[in-house]
KOLGU-4560 file (N, C-alpha, C; in nm, 3 decimals, padded with zeros to 5 digits):
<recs>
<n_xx: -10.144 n_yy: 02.373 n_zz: -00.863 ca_xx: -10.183 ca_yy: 02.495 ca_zz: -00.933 c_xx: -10.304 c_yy: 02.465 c_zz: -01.021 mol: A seq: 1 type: UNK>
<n_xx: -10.413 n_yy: 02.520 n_zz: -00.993 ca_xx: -10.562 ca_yy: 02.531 ca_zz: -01.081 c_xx: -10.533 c_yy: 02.645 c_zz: -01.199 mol: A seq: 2 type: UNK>
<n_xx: -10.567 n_yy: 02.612 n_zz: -01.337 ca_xx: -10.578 ca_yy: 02.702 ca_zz: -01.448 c_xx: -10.693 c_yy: 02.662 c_zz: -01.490 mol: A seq: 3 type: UNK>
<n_xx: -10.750 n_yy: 02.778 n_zz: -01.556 ca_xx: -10.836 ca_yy: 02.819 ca_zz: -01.619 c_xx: -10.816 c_yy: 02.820 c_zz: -01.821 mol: A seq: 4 type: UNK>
<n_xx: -10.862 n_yy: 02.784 n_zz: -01.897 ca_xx: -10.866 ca_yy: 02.822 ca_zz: -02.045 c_xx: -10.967 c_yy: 02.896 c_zz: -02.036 mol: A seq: 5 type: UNK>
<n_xx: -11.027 n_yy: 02.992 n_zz: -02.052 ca_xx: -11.146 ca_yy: 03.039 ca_zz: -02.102 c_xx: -11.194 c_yy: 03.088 c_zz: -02.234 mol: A seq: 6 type: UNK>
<n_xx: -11.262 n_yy: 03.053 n_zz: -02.306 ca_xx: -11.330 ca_yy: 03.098 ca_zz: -02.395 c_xx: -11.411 c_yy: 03.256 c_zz: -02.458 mol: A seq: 7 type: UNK>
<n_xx: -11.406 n_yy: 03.347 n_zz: -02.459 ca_xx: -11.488 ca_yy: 03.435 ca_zz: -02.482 c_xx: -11.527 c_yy: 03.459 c_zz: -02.593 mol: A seq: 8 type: UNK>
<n_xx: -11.642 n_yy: 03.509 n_zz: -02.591 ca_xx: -11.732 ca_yy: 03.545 ca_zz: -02.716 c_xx: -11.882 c_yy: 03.491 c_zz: -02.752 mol: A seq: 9 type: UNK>
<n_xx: -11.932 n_yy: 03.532 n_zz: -02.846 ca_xx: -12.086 ca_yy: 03.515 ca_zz: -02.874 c_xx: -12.057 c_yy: 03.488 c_zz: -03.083 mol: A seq: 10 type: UNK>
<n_xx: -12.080 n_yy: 03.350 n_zz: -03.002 ca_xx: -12.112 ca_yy: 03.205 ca_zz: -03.146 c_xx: -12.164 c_yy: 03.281 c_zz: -03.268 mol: A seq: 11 type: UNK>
<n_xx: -12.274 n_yy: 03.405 n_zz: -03.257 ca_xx: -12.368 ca_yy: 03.432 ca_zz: -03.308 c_xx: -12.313 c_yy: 03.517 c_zz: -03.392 mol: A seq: 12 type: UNK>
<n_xx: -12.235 n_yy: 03.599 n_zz: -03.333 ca_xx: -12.191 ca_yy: 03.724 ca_zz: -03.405 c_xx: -11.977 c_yy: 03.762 c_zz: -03.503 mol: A seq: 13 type: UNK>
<n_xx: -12.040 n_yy: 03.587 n_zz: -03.579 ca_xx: -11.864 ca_yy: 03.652 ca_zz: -03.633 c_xx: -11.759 c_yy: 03.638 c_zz: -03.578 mol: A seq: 14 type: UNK>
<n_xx: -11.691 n_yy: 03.715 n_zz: -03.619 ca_xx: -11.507 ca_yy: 03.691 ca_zz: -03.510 c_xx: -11.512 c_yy: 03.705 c_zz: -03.395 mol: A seq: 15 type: UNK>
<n_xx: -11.647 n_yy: 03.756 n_zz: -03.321 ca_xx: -11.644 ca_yy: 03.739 ca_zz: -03.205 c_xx: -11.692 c_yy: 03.609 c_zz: -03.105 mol: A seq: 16 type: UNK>
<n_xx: -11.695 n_yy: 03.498 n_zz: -03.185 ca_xx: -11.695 ca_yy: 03.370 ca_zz: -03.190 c_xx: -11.585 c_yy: 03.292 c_zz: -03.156 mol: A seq: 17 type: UNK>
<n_xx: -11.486 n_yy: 03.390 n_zz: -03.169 ca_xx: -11.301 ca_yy: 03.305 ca_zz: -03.166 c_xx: -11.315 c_yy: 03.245 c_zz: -03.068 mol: A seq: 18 type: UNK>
<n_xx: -11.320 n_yy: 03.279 n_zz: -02.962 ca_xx: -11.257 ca_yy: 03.254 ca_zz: -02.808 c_xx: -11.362 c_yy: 03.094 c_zz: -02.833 mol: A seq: 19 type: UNK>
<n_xx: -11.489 n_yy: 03.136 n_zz: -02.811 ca_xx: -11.550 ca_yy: 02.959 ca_zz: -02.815 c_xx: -11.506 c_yy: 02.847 c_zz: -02.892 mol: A seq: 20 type: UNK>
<n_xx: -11.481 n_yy: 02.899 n_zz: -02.996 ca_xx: -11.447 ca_yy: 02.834 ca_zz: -03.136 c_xx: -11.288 c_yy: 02.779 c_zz: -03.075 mol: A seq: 21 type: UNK>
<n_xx: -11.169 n_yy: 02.851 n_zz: -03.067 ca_xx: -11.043 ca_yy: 02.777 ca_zz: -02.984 c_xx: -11.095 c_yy: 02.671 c_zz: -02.882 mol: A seq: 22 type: UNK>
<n_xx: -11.159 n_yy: 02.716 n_zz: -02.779 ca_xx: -11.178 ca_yy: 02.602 ca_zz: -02.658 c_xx: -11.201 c_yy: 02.502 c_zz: -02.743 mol: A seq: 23 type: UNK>
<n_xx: -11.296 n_yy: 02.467 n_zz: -02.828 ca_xx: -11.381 ca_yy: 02.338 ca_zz: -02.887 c_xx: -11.308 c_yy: 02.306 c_zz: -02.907 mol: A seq: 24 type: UNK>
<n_xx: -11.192 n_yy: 02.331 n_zz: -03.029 ca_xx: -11.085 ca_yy: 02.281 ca_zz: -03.091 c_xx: -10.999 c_yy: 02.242 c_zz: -02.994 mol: A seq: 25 type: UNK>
<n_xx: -10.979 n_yy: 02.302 n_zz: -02.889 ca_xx: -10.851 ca_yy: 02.275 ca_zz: -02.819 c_xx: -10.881 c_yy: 02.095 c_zz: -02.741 mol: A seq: 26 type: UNK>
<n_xx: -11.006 n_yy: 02.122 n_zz: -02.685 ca_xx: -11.075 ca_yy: 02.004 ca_zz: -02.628 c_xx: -11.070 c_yy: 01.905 c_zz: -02.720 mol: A seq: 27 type: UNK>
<n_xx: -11.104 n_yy: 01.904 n_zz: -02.836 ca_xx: -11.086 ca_yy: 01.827 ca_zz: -02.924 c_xx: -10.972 c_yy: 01.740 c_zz: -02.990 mol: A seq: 28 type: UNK>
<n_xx: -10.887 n_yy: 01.828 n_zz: -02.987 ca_xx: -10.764 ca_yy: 01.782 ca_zz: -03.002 c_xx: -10.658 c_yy: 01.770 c_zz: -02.892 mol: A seq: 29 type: UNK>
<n_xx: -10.665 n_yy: 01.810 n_zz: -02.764 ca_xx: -10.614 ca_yy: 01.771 ca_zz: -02.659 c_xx: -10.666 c_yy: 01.708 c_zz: -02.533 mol: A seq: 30 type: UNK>
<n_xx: -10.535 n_yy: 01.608 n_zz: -02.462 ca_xx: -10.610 ca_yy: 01.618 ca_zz: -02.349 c_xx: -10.559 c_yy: 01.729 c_zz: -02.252 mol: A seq: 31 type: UNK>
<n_xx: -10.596 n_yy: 01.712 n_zz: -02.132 ca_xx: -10.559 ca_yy: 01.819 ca_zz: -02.049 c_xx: -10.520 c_yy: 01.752 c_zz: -01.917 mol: A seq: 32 type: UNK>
<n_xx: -10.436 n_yy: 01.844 n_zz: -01.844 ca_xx: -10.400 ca_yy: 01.742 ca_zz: -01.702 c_xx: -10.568 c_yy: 01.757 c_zz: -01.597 mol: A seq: 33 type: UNK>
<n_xx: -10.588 n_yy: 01.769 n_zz: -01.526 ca_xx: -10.679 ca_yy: 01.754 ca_zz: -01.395 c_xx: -10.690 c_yy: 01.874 c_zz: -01.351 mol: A seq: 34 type: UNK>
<n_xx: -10.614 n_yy: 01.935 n_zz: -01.336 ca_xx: -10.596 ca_yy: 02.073 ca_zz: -01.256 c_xx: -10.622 c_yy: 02.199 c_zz: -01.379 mol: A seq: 35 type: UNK>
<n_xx: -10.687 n_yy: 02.153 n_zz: -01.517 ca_xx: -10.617 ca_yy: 02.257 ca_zz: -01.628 c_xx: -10.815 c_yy: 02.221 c_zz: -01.641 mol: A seq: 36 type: UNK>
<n_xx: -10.893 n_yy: 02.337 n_zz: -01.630 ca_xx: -11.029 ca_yy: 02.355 ca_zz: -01.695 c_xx: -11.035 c_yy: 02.440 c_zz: -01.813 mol: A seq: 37 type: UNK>
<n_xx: -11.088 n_yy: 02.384 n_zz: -01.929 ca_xx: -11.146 ca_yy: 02.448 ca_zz: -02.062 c_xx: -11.293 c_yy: 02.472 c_zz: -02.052 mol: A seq: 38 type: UNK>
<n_xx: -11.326 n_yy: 02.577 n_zz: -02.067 ca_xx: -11.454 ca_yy: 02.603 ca_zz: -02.066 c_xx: -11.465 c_yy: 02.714 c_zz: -02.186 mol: A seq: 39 type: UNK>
<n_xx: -11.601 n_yy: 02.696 n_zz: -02.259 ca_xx: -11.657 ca_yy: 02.804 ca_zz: -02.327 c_xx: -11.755 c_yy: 02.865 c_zz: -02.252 mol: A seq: 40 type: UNK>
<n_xx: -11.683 n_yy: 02.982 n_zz: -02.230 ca_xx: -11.773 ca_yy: 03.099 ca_zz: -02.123 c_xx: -11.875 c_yy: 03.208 c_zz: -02.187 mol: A seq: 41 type: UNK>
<n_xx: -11.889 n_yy: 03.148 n_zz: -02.333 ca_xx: -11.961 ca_yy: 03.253 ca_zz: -02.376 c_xx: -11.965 c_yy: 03.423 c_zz: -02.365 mol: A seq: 42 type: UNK>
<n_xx: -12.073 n_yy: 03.485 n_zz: -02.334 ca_xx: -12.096 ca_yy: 03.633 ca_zz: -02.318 c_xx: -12.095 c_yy: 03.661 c_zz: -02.179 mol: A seq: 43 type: UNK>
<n_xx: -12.015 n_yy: 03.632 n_zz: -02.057 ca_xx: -12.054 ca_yy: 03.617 ca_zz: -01.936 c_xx: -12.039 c_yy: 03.779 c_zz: -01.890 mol: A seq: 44 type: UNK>
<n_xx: -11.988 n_yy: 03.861 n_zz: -01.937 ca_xx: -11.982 ca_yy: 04.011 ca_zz: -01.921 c_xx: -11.987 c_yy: 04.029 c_zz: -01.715 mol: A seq: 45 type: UNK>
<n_xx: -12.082 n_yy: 04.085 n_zz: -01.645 ca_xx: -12.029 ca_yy: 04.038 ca_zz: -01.498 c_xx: -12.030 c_yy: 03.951 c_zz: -01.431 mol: A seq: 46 type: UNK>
<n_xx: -12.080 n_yy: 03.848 n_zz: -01.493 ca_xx: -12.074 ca_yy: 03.683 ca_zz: -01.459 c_xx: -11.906 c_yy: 03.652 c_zz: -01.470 mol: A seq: 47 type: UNK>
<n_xx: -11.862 n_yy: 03.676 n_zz: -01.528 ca_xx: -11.720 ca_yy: 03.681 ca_zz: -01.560 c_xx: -11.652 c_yy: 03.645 c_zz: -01.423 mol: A seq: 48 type: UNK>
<n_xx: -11.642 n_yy: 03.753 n_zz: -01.331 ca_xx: -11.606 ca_yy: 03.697 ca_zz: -01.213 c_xx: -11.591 c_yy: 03.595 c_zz: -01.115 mol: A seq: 49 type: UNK>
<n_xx: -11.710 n_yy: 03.559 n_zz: -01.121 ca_xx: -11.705 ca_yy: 03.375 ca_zz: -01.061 c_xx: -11.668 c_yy: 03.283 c_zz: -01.128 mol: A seq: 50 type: UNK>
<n_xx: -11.630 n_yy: 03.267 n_zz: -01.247 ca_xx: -11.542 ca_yy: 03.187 ca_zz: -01.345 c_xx: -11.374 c_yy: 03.210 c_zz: -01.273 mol: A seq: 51 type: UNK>
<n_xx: -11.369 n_yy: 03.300 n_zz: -01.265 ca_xx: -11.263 ca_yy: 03.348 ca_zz: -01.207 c_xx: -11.170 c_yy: 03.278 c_zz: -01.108 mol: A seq: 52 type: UNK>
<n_xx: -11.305 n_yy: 03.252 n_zz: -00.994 ca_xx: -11.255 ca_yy: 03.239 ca_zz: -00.860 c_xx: -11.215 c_yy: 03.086 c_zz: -00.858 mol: A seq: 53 type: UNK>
<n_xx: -11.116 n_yy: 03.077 n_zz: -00.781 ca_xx: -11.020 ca_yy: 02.916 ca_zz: -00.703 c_xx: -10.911 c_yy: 02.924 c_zz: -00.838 mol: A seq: 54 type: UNK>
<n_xx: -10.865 n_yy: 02.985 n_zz: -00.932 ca_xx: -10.802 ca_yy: 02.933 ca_zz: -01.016 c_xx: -10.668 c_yy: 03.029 c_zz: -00.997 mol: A seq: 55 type: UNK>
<n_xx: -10.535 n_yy: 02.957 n_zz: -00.993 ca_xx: -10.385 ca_yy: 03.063 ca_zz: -00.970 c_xx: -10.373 c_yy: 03.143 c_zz: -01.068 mol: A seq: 56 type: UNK>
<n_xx: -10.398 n_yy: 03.066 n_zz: -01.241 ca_xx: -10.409 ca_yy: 03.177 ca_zz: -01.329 c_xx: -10.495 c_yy: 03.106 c_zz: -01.428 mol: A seq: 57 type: UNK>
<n_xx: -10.508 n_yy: 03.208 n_zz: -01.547 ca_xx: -10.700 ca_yy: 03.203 ca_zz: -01.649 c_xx: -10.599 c_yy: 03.226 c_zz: -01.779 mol: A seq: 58 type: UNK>
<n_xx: -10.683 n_yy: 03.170 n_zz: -01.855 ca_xx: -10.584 ca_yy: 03.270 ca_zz: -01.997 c_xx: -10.739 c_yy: 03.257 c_zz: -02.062 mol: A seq: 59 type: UNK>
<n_xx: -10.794 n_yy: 03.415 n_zz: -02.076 ca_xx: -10.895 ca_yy: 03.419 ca_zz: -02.196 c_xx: -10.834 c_yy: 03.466 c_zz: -02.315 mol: A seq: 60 type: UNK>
<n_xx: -10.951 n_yy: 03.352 n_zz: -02.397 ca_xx: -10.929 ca_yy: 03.412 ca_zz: -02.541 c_xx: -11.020 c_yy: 03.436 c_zz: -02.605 mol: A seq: 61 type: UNK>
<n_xx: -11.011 n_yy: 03.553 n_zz: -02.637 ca_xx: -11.103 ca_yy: 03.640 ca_zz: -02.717 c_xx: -11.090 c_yy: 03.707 c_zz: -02.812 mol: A seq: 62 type: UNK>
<n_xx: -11.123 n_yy: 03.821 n_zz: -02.902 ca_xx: -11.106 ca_yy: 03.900 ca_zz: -02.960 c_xx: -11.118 c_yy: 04.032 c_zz: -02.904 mol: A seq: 63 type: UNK>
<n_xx: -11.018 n_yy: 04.117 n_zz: -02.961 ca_xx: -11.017 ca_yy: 04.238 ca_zz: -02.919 c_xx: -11.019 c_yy: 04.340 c_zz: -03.022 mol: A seq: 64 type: UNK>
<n_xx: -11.047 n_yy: 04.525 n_zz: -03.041 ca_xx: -11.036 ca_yy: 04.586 ca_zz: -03.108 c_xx: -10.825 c_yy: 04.678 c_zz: -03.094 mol: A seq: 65 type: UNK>
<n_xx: -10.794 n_yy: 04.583 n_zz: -03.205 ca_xx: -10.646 ca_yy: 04.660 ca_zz: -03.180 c_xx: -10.561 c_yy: 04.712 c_zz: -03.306 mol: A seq: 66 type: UNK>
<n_xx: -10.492 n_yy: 04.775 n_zz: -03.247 ca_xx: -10.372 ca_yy: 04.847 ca_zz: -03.374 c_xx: -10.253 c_yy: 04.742 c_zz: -03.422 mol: A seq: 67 type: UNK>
<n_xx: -10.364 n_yy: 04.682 n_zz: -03.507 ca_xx: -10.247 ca_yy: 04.517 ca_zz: -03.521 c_xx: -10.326 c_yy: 04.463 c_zz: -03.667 mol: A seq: 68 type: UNK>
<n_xx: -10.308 n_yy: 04.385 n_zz: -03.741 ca_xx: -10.335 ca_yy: 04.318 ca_zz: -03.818 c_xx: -10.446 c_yy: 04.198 c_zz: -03.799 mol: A seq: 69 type: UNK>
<n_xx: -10.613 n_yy: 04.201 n_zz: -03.844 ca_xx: -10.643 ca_yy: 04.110 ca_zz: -03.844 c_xx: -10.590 c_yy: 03.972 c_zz: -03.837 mol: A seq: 70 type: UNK>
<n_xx: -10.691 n_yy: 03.879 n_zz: -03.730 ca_xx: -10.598 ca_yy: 03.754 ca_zz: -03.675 c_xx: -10.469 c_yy: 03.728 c_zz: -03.644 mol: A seq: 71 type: UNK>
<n_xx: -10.431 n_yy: 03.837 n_zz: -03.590 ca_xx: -10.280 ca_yy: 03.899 ca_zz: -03.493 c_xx: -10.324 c_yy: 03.865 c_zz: -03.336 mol: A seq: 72 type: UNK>
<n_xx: -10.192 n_yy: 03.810 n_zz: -03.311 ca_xx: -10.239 ca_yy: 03.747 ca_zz: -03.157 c_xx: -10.168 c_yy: 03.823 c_zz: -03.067 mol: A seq: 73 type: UNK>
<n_xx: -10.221 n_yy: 03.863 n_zz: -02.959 ca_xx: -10.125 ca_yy: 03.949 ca_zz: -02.911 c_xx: -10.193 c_yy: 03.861 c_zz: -02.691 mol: A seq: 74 type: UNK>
<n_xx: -10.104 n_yy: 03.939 n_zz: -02.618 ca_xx: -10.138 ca_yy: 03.904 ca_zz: -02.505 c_xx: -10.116 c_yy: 04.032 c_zz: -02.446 mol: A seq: 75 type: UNK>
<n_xx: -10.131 n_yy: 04.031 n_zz: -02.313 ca_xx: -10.210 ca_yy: 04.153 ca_zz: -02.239 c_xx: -10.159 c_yy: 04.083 c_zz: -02.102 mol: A seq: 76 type: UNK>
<n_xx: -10.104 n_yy: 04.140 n_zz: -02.015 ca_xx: -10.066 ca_yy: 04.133 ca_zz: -01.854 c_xx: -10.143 c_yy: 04.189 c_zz: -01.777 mol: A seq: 77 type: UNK>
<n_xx: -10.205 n_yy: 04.198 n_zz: -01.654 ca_xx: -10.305 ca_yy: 04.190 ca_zz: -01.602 c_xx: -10.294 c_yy: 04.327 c_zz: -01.558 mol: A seq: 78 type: UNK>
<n_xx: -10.145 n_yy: 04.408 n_zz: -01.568 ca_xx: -10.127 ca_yy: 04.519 ca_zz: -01.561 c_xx: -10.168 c_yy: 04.614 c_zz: -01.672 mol: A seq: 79 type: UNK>
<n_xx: -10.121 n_yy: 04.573 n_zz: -01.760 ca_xx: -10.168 ca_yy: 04.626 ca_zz: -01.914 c_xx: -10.331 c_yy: 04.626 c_zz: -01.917 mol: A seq: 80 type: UNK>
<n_xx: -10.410 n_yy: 04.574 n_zz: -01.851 ca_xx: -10.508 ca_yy: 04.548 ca_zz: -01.858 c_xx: -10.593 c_yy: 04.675 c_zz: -01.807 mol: A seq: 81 type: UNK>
<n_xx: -10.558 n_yy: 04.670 n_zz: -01.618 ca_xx: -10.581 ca_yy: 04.741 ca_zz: -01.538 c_xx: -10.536 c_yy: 04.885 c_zz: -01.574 mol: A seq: 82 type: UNK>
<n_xx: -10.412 n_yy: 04.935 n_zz: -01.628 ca_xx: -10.408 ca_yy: 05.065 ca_zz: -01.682 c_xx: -10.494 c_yy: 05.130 c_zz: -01.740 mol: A seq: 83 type: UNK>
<n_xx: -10.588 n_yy: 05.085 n_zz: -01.836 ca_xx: -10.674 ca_yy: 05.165 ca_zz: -01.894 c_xx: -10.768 c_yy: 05.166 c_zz: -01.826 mol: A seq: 84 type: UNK>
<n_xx: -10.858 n_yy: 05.306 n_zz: -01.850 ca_xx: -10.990 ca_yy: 05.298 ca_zz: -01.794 c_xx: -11.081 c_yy: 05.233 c_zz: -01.867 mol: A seq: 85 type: UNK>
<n_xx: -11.221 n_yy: 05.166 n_zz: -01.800 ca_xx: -11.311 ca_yy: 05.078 ca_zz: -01.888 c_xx: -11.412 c_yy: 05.200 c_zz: -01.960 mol: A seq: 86 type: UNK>
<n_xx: -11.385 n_yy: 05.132 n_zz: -02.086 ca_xx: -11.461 ca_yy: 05.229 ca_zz: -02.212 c_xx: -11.622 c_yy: 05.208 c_zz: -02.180 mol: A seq: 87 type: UNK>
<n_xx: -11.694 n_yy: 05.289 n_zz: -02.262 ca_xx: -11.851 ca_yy: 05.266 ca_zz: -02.259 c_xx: -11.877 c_yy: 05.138 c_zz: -02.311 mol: A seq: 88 type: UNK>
<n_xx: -11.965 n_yy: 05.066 n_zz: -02.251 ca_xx: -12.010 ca_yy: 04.898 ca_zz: -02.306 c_xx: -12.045 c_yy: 04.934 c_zz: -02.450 mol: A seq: 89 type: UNK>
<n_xx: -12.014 n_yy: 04.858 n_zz: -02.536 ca_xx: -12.039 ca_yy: 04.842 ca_zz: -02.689 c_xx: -12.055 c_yy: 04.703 c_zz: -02.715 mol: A seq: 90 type: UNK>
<n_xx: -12.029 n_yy: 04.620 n_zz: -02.596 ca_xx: -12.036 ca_yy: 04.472 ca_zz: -02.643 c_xx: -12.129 c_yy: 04.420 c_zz: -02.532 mol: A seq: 91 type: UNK>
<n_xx: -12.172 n_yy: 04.266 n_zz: -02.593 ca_xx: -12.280 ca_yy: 04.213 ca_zz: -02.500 c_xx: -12.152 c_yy: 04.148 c_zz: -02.359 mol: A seq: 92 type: UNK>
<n_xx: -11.995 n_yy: 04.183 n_zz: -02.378 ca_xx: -11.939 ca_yy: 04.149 ca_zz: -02.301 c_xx: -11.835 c_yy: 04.245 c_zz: -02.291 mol: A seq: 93 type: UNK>
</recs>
C-alpha cells in the first residue's frame, strides 16, 4: 500500500501555511516506512492531481474555512468532499 502525506498551502500567506509547516515538522521528527511519501505540495491548485496518482490513499493537510473553532481539526471523507459543489476560486488553491 503507497500513501501519500501532503502538505497544502502558501508559506507566504499566514495560516494558510499549516499544511507545509506540519509536513516539515513531521519529517523532522519522524521517520517514515518506504511506501509512506511526505511532501510539501505547496499551492498546486490543478497540479494537484498528479500528486495524486499511484498512491491507495493521501491525507492532505490544510486549512479550511469552517463552523468550528480556530485550530480545530476536523477530517472530511472523500464523500463529504464530493457532495458539495466547488465554490468560486478565492484561493491561489
Amino acid at each position: 500500500m503507497r500513501l501519500a502525506v501532503l502538505g497544502i498551502g502558501n508559506v507566504l500567506v499566514g495560516d494558510d501555511g499549516f499544511g507545509p509547516y506540519v509536513v516539515k515538522t513531521f519529517q523532522a521528527r519522524y521517520a517514515v516506512a518506504s511506501n509512506v511519501d511526505v511532501v510539501d505540495a505547496g499551492t498546486p491548485g490543478g497540479d494537484l492531481v498528479p500528486l495524486l496518482a499511484g498512491y491507495d490513499a493521501v491525507i492532505l493537510v490544510d486549512t479550511v474555512r469552517a463552523e468550528a473553532e480556530p485550530g480545530s481539526i476536523r477530517t472530511y471523507s472523500g464523500e463529504e468532499i464530493l457532495s458539495h459543489p466547488l465554490p468560486s476560486r478565492t484561493s491561489p488553491h
